[in-house]
Every structure is written in structure tokens, then in C-alpha cells.
C-alpha positions in Angstrom: 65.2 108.5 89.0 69.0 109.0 87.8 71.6 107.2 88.5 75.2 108.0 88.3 78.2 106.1 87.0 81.2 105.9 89.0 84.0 106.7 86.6 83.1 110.3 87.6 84.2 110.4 90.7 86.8 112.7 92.2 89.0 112.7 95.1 91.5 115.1 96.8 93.2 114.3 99.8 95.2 117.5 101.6 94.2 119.7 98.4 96.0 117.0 95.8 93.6 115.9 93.4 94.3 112.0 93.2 91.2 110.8 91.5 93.7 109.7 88.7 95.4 107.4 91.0 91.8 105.8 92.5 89.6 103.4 90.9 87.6 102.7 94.5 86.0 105.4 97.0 83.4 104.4 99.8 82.4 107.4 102.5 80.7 105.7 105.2 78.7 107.7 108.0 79.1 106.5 111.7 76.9 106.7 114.0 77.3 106.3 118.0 74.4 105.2 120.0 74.1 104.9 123.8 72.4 102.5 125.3 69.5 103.8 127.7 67.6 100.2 128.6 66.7 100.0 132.3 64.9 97.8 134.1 61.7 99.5 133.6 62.0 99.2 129.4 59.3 97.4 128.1 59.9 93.7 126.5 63.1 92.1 125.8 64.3 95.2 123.6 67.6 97.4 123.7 67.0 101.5 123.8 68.9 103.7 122.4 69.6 107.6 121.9 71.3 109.6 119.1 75.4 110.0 119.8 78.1 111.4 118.1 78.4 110.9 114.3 81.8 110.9 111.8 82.5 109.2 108.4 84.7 106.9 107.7 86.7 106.9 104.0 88.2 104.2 102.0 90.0 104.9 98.8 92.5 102.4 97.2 93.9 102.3 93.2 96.8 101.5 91.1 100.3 103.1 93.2 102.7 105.4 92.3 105.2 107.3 93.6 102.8 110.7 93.7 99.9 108.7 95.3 102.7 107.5 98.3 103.9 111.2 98.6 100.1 112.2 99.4 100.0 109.7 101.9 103.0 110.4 103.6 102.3 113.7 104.4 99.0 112.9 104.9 101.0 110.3 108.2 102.3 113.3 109.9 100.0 113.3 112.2 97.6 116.6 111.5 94.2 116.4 110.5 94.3 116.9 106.3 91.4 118.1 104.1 89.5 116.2 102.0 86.9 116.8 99.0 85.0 113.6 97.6 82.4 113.9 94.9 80.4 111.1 93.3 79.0 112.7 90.7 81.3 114.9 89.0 81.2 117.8 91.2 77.1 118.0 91.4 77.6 116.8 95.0 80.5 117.1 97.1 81.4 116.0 100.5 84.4 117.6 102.0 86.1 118.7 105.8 89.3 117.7 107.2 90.6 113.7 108.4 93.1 111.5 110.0 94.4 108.6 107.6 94.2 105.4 109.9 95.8 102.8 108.0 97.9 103.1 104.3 98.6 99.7 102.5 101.0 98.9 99.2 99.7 95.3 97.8 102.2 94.1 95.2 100.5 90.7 93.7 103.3 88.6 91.4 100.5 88.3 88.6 99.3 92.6 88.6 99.7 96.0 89.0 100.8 97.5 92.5 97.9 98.7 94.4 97.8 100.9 97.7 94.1 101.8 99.7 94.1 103.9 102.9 91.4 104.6 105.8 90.6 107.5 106.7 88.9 108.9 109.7 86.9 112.5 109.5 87.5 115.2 112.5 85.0 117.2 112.6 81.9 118.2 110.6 81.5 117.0 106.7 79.6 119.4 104.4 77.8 118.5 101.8 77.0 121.0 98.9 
């Protein structure tokens, strides 16, 4: 098996390559499930049936001023694209999102940080 290394990662967010400005990247898949226990289901155990899925992305690193640009327009509202790859480009999972929350940290002792949450619309591809 082959592993990867992380410091290969990329990420652009509304067609801005800010991989520069990140040092941490999680995509997260979501998964809805609806209950379908009845009375009739058989022991003391939930069921449940496929829903609706999305991805969830976090992505945080040292702040600047282009970084906060990205993320403001990335506020207005619209859905914004998004391209992650893990690997250098071998694999990449991109579509369109919503950012959800956007955070500056400034700790006395280190460097200013931002991360942002991001919520997909639609489907993600992977190639």
C-alpha cells in the first residue's frame, strides 16, 4: 500500500489557489439517514434507509490579507467552487459550496491564523 504525505495537498476556493495560505484540510462526507423502526422491527434495534448525502470542508492556516479577500467574497452569499486534492493532483475532489463559518485567531505568543467551514451544494466529483 502507498501512503501519501500531506504537504502535497492543494486547495482552491472560488478558482484562487490558496494552498499557500493552508497548512490543515479535512473533507468530510455526510450522510442523512431516516429512521424506518416500527413497531413490528425485530429486537431493540433502530432501522434505517439511505438519505441525502453532502461534504463538509474545513481548511484553516497562517492569515493574510489575500486569504481574507477569498473569504469575503466567498460570504456574499452564492455558492463558490471548490477543487481539493490530497495527493498532488492524482485525486481531486471538486463542485461548488457555501462557507458557513470564517474565523481570525490572533494568539499574543504566534502567528495569526484564520479556518473556515464550508458546506458542499450539490454533487462532488471525484477524478
Amino acid at each position: 500500500m502507498v501512503f501519501v504525505h500531506g504537504k502535497d495537498s492543494t486547495m482552491s476556493i472560488d478558482a484562487t489557489d490558496i494552498s499557500a495560505r493552508v497548512d490543515s484540510t479535512s473533507l468530510n462526507k455526510v450522510k442523512d439517514l431516516a429512521e424506518t423502526t416500527t413497531f413490528a422491527s425485530t429486537g431493540d434495534n433502530k432501522e434505517f434507509i439511505d438519505g441525502l448525502r453532502s461534504h463538509e470542508i474545513s481548511i484553516g492556516g497562517p492569515w493574510d490579507a489575500t486569504v481574507d479577500a477569498v473569504m469575503d467574497t466567498a460570504d456574499d452569499g452564492a455558492s463558490v467552487a471548490f477543487s481539493y486534492s490530497p495527493d498532488a493532483g492524482t485525486t481531486t475532489f471538486a463542485g461548488n459550496c457555501l462557507i458557513s463559518n470564517y474565523s481570525i485567531n490572533s494568539p499574543v505568543g504566534g502567528r495569526v491564523e484564520w479556518s473556515a467551514g464550508f458546506s458542499t451544494t450539490g454533487a462532488v466529483t471525484r477524478t
